[in-house]
LUMTI-894458 format. One record per atom (N, C-alpha, C): residue number from 1; x, y, z; chain. Coordinates in pm, whole numbers, plus 50000, padded with zeros to 5 digits. Example, Ala and Ser with C-alpha at 12.3 -4.5 7.8 and 13.67 -1.06 7.14 Angstrom:
2
   minu       X       Y       Z   votor
      1   51319   49431   50780       A
      1   51230   49550   50780       A
      1   51320   49670   50780       A
      2   51285   49775   50708       A
      2   51367   49894   50714       A
      2   51290   50003   50787       A
//
This chain:
214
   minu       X       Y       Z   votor
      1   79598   42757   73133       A
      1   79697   42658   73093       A
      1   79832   42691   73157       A
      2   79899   42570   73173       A
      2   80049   42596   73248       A
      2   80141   42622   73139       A
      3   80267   42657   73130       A
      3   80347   42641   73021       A
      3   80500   42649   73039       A
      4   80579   42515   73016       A
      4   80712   42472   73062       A
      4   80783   42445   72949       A
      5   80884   42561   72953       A
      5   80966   42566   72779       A
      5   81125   42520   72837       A
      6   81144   42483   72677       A
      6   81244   42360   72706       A
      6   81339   42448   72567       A
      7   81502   42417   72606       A
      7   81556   42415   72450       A
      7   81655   42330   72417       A
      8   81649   42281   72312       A
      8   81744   42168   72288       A
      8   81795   42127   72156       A
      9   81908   42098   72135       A
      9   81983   42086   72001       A
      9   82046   42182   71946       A
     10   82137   42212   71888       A
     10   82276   42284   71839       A
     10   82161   42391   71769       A
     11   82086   42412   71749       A
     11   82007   42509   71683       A
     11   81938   42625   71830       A
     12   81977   42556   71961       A
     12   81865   42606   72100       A
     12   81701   42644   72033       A
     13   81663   42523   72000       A
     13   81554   42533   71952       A
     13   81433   42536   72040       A
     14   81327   42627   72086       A
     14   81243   42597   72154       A
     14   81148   42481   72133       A
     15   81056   42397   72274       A
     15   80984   42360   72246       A
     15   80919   42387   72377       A
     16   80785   42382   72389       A
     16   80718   42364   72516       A
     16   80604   42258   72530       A
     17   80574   42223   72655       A
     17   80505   42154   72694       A
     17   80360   42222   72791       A
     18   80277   42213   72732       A
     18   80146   42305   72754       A
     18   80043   42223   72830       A
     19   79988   42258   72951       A
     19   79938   42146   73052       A
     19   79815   42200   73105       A
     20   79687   42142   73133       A
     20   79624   42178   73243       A
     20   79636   42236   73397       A
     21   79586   42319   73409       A
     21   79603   42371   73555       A
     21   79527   42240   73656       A
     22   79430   42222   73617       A
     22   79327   42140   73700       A
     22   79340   41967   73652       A
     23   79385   41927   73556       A
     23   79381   41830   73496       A
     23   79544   41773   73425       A
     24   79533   41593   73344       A
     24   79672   41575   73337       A
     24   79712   41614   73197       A
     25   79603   41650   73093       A
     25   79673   41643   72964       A
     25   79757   41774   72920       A
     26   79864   41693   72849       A
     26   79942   41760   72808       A
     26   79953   41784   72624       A
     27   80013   41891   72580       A
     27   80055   41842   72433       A
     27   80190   41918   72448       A
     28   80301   41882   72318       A
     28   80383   41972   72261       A
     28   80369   42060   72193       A
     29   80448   42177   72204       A
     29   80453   42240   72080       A
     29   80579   42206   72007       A
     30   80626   42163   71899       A
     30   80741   42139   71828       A
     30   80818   42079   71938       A
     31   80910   41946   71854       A
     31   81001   41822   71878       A
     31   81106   41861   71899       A
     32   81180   41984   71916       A
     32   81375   41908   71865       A
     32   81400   41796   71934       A
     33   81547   41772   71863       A
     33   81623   41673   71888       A
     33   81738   41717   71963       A
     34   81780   41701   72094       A
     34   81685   41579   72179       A
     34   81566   41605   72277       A
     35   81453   41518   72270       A
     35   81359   41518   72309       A
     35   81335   41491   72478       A
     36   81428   41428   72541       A
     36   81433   41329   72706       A
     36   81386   41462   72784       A
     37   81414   41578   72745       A
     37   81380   41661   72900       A
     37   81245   41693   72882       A
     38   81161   41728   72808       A
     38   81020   41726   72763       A
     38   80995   41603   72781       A
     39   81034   41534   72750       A
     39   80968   41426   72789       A
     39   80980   41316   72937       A
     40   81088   41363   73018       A
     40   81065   41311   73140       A
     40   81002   41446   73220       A
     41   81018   41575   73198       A
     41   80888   41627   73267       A
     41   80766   41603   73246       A
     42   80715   41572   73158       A
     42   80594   41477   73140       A
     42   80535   41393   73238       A
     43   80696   41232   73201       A
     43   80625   41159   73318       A
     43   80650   41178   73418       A
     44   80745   41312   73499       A
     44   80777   41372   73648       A
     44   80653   41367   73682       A
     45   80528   41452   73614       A
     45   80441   41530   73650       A
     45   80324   41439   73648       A
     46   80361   41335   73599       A
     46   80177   41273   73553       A
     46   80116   41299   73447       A
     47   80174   41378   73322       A
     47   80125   41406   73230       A
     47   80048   41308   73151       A
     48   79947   41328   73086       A
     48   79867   41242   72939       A
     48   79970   41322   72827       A
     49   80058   41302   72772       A
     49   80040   41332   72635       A
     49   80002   41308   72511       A
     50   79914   41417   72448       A
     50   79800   41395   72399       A
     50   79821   41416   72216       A
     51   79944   41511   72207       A
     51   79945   41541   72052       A
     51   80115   41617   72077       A
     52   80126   41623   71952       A
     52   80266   41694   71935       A
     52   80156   41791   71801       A
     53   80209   41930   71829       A
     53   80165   42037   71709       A
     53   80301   42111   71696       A
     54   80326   42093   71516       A
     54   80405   42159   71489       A
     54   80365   42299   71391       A
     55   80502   42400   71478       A
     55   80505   42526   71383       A
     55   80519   42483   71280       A
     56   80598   42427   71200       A
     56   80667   42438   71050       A
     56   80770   42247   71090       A
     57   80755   42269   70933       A
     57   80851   42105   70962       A
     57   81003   42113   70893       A
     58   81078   42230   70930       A
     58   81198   42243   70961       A
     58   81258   42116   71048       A
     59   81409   42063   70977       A
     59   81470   41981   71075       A
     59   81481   41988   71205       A
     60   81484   42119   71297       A
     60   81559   42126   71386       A
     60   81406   42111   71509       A
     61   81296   42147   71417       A
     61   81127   42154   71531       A
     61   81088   42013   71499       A
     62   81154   41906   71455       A
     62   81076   41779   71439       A
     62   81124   41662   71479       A
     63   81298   41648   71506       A
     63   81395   41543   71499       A
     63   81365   41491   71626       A
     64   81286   41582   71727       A
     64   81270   41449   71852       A
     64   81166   41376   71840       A
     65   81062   41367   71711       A
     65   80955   41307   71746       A
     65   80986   41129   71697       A
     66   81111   41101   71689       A
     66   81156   40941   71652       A
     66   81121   40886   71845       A
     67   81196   41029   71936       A
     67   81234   41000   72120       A
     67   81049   40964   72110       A
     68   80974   41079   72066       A
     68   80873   41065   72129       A
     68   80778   40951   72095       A
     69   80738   40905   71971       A
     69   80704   40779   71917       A
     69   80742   40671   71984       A
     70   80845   40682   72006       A
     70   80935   40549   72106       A
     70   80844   40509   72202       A
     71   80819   40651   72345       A
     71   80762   40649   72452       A
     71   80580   40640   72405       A
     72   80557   40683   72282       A
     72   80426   40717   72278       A
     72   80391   40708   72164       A
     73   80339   40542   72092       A
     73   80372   40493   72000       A
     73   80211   40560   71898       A
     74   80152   40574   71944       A
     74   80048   40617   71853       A
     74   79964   40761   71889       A
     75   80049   40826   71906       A
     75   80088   40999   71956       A
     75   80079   41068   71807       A
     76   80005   41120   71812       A
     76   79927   41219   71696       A
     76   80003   41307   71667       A
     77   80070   41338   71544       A
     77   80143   41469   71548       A
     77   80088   41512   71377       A
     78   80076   41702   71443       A
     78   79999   41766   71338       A
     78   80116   41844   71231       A
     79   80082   41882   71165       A
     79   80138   41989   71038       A
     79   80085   42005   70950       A
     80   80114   42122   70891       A
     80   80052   42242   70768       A
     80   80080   42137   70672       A
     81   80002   42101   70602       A
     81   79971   42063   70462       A
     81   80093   42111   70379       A
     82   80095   42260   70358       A
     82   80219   42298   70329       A
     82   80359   42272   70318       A
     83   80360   42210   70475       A
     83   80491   42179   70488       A
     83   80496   42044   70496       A
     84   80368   41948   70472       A
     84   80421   41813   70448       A
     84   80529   41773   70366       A
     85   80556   41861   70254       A
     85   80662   41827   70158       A
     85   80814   41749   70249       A
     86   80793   41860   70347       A
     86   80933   41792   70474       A
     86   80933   41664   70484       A
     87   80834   41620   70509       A
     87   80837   41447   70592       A
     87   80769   41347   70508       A
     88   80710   41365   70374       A
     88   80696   41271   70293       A
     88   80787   41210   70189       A
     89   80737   41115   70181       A
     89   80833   41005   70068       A
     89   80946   40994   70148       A
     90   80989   40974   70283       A
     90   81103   40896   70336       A
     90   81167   41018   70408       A
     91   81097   41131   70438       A
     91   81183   41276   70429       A
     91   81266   41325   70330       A
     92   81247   41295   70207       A
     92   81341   41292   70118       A
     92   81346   41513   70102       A
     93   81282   41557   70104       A
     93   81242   41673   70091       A
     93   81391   41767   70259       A
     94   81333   41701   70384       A
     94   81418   41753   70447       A
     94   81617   41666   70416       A
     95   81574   41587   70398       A
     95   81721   41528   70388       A
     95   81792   41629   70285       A
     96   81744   41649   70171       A
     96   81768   41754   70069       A
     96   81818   41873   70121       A
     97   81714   41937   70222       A
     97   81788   42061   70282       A
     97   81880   42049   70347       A
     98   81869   41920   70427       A
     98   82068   41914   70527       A
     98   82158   41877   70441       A
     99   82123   41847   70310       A
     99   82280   41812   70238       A
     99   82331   41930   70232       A
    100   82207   42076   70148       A
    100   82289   42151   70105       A
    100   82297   42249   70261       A
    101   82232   42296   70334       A
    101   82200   42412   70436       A
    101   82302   42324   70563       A
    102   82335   42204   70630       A
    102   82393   42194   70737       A
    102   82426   42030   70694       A
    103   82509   41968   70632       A
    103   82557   41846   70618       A
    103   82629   41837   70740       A
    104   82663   41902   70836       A
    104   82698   41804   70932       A
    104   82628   41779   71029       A
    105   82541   41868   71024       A
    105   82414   41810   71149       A
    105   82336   41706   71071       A
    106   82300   41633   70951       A
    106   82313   41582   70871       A
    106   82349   41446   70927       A
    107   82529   41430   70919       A
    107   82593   41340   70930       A
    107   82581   41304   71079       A
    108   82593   41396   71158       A
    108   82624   41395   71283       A
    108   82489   41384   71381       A
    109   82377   41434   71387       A
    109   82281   41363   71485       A
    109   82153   41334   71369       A
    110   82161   41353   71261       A
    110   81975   41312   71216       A
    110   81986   41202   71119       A
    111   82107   41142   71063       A
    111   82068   41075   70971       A
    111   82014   40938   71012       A
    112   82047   40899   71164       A
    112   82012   40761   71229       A
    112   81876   40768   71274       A
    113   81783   40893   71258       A
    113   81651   40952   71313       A
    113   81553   40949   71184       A
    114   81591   40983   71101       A
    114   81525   40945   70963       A
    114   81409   40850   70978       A
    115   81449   40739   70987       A
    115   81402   40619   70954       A
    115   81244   40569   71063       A
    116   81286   40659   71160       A
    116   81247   40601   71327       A
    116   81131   40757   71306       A
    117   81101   40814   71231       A
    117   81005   40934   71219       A
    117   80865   40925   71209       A
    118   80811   40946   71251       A
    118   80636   40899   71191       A
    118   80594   40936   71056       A
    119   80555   40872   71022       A
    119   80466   40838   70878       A
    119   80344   40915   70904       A
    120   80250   40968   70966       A
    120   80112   40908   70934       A
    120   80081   41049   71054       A
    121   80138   41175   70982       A
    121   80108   41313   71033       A
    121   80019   41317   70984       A
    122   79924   41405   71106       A
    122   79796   41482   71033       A
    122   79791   41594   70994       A
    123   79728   41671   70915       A
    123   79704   41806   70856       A
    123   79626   41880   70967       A
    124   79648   41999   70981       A
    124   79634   42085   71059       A
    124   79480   42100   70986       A
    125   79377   42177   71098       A
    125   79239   42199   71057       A
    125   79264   42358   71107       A
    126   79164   42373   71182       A
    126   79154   42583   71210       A
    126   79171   42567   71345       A
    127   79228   42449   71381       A
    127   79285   42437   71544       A
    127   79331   42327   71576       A
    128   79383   42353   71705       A
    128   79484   42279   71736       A
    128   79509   42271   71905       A
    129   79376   42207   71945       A
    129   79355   42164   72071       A
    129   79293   42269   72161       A
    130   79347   42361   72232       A
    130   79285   42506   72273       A
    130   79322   42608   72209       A
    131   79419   42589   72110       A
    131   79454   42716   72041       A
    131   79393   42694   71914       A
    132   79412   42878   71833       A
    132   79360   42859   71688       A
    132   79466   42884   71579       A
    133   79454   42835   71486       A
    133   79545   42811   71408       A
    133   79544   42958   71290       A
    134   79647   43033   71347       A
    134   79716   43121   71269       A
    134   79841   43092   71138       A
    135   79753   43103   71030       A
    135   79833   43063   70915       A
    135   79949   43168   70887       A
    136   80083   43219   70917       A
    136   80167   43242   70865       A
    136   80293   43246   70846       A
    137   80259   43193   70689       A
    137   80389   43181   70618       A
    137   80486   43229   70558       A
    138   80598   43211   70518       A
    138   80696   43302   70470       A
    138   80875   43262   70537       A
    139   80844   43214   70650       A
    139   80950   43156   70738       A
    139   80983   43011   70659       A
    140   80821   42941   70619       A
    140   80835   42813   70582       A
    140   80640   42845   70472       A
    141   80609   42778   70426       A
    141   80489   42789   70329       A
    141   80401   42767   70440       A
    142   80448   42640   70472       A
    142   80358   42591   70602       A
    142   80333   42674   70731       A
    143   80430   42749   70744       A
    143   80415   42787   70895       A
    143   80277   42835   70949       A
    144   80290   42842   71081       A
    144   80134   42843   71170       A
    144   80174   42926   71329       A
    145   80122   43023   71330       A
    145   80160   43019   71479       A
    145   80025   42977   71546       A
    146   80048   42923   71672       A
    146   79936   42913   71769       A
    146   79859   42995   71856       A
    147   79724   43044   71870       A
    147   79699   43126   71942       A
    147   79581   43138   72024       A
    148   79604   43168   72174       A
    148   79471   43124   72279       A
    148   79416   43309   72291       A
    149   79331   43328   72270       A
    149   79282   43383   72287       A
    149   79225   43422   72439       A
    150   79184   43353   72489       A
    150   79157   43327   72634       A
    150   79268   43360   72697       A
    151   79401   43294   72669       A
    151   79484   43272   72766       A
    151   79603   43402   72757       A
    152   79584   43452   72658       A
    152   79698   43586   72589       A
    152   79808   43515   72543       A
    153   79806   43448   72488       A
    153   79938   43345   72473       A
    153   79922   43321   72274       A
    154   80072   43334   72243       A
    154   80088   43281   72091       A
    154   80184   43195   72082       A
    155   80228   43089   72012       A
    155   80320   43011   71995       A
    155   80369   43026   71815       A
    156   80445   43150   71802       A
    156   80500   43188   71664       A
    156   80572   43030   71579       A
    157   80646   43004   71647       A
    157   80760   42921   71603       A
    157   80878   43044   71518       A
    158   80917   43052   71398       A
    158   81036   43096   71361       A
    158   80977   43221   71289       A
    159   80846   43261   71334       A
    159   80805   43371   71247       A
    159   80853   43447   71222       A
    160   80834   43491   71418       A
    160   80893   43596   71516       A
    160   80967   43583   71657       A
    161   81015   43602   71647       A
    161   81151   43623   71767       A
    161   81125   43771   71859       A
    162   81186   43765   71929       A
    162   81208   43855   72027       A
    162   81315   43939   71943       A
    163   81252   44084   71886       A
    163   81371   44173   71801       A
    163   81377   44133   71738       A
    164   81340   44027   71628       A
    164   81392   43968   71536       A
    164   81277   43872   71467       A
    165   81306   43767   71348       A
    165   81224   43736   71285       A
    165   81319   43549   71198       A
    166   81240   43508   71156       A
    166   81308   43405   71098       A
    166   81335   43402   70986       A
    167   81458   43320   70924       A
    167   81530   43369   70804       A
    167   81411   43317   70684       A
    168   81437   43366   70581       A
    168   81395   43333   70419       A
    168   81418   43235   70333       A
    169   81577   43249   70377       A
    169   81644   43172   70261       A
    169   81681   43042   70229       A
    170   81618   42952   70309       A
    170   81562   42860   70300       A
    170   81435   42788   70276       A
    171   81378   42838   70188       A
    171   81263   42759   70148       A
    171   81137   42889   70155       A
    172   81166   42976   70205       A
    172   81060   43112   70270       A
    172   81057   43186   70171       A
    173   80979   43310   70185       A
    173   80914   43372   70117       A
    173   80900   43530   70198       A
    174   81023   43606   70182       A
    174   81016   43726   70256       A
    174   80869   43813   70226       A
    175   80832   43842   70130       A
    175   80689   43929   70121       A
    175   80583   43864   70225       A
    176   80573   43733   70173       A
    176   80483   43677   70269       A
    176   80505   43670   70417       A
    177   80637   43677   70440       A
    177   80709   43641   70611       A
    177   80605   43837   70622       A
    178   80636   43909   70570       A
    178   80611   44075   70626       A
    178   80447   44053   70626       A
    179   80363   43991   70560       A
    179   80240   43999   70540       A
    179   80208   43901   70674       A
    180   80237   43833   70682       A
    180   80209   43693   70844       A
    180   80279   43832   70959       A
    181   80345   43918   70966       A
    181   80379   43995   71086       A
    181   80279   44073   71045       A
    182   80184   44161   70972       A
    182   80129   44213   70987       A
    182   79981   44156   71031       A
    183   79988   44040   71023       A
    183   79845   44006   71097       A
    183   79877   43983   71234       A
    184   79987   43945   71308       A
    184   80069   43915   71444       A
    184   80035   44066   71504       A
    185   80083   44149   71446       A
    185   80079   44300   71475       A
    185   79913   44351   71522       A
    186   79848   44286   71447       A
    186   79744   44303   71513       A
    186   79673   44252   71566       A
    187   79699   44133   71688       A
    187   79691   44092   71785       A
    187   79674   44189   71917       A
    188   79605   44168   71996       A
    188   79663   44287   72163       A
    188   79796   44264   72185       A
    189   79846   44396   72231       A
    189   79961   44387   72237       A
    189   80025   44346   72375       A
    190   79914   44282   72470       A
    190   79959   44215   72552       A
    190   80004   44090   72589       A
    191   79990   44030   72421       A
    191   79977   43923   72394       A
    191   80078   43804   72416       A
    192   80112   43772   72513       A
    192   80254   43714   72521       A
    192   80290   43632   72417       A
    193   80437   43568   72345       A
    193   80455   43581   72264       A
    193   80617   43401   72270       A
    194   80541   43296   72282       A
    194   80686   43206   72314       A
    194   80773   43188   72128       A
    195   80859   43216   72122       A
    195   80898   43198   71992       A
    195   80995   43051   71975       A
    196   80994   43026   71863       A
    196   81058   42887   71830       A
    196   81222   42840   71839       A
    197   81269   43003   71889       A
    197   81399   43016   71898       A
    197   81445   43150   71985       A
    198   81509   43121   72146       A
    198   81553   43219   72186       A
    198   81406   43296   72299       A
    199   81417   43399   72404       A
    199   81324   43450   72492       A
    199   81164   43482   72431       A
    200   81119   43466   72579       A
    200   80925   43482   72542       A
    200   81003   43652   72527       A
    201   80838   43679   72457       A
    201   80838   43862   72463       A
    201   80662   43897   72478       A
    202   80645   44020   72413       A
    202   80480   44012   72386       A
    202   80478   44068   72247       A
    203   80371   44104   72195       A
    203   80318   44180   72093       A
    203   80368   44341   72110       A
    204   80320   44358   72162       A
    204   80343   44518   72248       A
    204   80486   44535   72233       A
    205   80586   44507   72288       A
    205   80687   44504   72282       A
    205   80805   44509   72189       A
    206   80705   44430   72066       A
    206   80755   44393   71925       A
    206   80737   44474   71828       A
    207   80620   44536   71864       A
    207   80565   44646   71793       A
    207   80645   44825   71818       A
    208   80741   44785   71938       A
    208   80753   44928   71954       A
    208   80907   44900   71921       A
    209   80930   44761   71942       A
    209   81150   44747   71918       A
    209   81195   44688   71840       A
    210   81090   44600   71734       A
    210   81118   44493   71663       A
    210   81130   44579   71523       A
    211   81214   44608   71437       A
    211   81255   44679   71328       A
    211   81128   44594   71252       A
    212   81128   44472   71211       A
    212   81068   44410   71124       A
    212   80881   44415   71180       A
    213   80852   44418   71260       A
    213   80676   44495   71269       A
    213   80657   44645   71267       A
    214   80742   44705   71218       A
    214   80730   44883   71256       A
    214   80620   44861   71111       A
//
């Protein structure tokens, strides 16, 4: 698989775009807002895009999927059961968190995106196209990282970071965030590693500098 990471929105939120070597389909991993550069490398390239899969349904991994619906009106996008709470009943669940956690990102780019969001997410199964679906939570209930086995490749989202890890205190569950790194931890540690925020790393790497997998 190819893999072309993108970051975008006041958060530098990762997302990537994951492609055939030999062939056109494409999927996402996680939306921010704004969505146009993922999505005109797409149609640069000839892409099919085929699904949007999200880590966790945090505001800042979902707000481009109003851009992407636009271009790709019946475009499949997945999430943890868990974290449906985010995007049902009107988003009323995430709107809640930007009043109290960031009212001006809030006011200022998501409240006109609301409306323009997809309805009609699917629940994640034990995979998620070529990857397998690693349940952990603690960052968010829902969270998931992605992982190819074949390819040495994981897609954490806000688990794990490079040195670092994703916050709690929003909606997370620190015991559980340490219990989801200890199954990450035992992955190969060659395992390359794209996180949802900020540089790729590997397993290996994390394991020997990352305070929070010691």
């Amino acid at each position: 698989m190819r893999i072309q990471p993108f970051t975008a929105g006041p958060y530098g939120t990762c997302c990537y775009a994951v492609y055939e070597y030999d062939g056109n389909k494409c999927i996402l991993i996680d939306a921010p807002y704004p969505l146009e550069k993922p999505l005109s490398f797409i149609k640069d390239h000839g892409l099919s895009l085929e699904a949007v899969y999200l880590t966790h349904g945090h505001f800042d991994h979902i707000f481009g999927l109003a851009e992407a619906r636009r271009e790709y009106p019946d475009l499949p996008v997945f999430i943890a059961a868990e974290d449906y709470g985010y995007v049902k009943d009107g988003y009323n669940g995430t709107i809640e968190l930007l009043s109290s956690f960031d009212p001006f990102f809030y006011s200022r780019y998501a409240s006109g995106l609301i409306a323009d969001m997809p309805d009609d997410y699917k629940i994640y199964g034990e995979s998620a196209g070529p990857f397998r679906v690693i349940r952990t939570p603690g960052h968010t209930e829902g969270s998931v990282s992605l992982y190819s086995e074949n390819e040495s490749v994981i897609f954490t989202g806000d688990t794990l970071f490079r040195g670092s890890v994703g916050r709690t205190d929003i909606g997370g569950d620190n015991e559980k965030l340490i219990e989801s790194l200890r199954i990450l931890k035992g992955l190969p540690e060659e395992t390359l590693v794209f996180p949802g925020h900020g540089p790729m790393t590997n397993i290996g790497i994390e394991i020997a500098s990352n305070p929070y997998m010691k």
